[in-house]
C-alpha positions as CSV (number, residue, x, y, z in Angstrom):
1,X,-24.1,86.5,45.3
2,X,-23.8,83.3,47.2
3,X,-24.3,85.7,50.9
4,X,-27.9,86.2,48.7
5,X,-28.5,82.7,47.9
6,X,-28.3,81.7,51.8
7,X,-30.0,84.4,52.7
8,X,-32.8,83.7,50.2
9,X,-32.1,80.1,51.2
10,X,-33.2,80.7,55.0
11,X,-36.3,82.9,54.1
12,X,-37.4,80.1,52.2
13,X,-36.7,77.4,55.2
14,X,-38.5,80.1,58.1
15,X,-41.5,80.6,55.6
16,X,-42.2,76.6,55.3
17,X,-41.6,76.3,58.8
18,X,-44.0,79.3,59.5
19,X,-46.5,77.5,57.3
20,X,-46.2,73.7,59.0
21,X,-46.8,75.3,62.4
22,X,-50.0,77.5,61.2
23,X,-51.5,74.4,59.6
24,X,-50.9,71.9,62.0
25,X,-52.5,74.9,64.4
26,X,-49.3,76.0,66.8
27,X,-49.3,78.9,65.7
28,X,-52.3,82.0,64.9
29,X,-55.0,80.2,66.4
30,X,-58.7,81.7,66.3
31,X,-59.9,79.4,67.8
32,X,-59.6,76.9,70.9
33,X,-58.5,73.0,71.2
34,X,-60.5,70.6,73.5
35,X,-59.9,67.3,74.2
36,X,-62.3,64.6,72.9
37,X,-62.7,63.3,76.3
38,X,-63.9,67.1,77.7
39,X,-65.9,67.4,74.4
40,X,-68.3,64.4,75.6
41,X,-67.9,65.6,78.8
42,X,-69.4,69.0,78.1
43,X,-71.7,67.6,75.7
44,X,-73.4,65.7,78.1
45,X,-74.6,69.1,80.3
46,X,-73.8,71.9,78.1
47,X,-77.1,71.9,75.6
48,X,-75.5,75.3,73.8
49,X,-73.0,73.0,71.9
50,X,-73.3,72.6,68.2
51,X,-71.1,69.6,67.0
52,X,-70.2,69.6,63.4
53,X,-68.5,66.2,61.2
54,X,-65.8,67.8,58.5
55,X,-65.6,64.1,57.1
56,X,-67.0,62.6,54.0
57,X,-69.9,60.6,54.1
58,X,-67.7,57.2,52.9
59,X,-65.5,58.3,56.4
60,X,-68.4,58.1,58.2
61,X,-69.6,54.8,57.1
62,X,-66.4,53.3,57.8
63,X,-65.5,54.6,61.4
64,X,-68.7,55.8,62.4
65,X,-69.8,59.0,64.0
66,X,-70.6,60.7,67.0
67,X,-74.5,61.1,67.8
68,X,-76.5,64.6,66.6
69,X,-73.5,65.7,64.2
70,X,-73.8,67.7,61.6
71,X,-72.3,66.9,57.8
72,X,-70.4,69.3,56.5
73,X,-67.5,68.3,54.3
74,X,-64.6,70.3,54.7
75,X,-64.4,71.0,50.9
76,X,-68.0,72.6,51.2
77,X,-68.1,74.5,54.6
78,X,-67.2,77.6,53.3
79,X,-69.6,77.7,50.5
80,X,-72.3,76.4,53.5
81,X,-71.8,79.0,56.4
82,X,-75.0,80.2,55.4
83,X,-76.5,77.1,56.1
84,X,-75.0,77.1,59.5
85,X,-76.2,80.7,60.4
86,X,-78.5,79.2,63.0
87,X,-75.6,77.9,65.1
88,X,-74.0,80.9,65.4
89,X,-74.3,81.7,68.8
90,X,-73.6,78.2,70.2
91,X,-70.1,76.2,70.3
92,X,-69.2,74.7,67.5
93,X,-67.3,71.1,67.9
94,X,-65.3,70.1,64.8
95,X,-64.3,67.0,64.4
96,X,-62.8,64.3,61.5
97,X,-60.7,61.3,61.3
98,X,-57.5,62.3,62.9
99,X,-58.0,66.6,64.2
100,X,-56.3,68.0,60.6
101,X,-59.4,69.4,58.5
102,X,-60.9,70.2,61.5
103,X,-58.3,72.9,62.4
104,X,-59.0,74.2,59.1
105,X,-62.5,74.4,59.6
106,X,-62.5,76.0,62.6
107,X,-60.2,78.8,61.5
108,X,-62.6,78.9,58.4
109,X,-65.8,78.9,61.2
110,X,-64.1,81.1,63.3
111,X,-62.9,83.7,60.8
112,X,-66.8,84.0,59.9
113,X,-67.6,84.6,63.5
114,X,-68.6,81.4,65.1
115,X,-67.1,80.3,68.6
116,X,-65.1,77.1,67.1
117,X,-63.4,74.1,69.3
118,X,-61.3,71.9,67.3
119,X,-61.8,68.5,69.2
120,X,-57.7,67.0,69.0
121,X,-57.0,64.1,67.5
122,X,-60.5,63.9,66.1
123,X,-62.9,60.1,65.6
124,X,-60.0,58.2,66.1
125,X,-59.0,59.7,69.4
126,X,-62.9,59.7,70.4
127,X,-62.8,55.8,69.5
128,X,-59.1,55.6,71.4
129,X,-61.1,57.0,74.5
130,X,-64.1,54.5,73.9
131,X,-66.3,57.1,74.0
132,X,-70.1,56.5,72.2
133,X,-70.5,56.8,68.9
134,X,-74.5,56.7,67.0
């Protein structure tokens, strides 16, 4: 019984650690990582770019935003895809506060078959890198 228990015991430990990596986006990626300097970068020449705020509207009042975003809570994307239909054959940019929900939304935006970036470390590397915000 107890050759059981620690077997049991390491599944358990492997399955968390299998779950940390997917959602801090090691691991079974769908979609591609930019850096918030590139973002801006490509932004600025690359008018096929779609860039899309996963942050709540009190988020955005306190540390600002990055010009011609798009609102879409994180909590409500999925129920919105239709909205963002139009998009769907640019890039989508996902951003928030520090690059977390926005992993999730772009596995949730590419699992429905949009071209998702997930820009790292989110508005507060953009603001690190002093880059403009609206």
């Amino acid at each position: 019984m107890k050759k059981f228990t620690d077997i049991l015991f390491w599944i358990i430990i492997v399955s968390i650690g299998i779950y940390i990596l997917y959602q801090k986006g090691y691991i079974l990626k769908n979609y591609e990582d930019i850096s918030a300097q590139n973002a801006y970068n490509r932004m600025l020449v690359d008018t096929n770019i779609t860039l899309i705020d996963v942050r709540t509207i009190e988020e955005i009042k306190k540390d600002g935003s990055i010009k011609n975003h798009i609102l879409v809570p994180v909590q409500i994307l999925e129920r919105n895809l239709d909205k963002l239909e139009p998009y769907k054959k640019t890039k989508i940019y996902v951003y928030c506060r520090s690059g977390n929900r926005s992993i999730t939304a772009s596995r949730i935006l590419s699992n429905a078959g949009f071209k998702s970036y997930n820009i790292l470390g989110g508005i507060n590397e953009w603001k690190k890198q002093k880059l403009p915000l609206k």
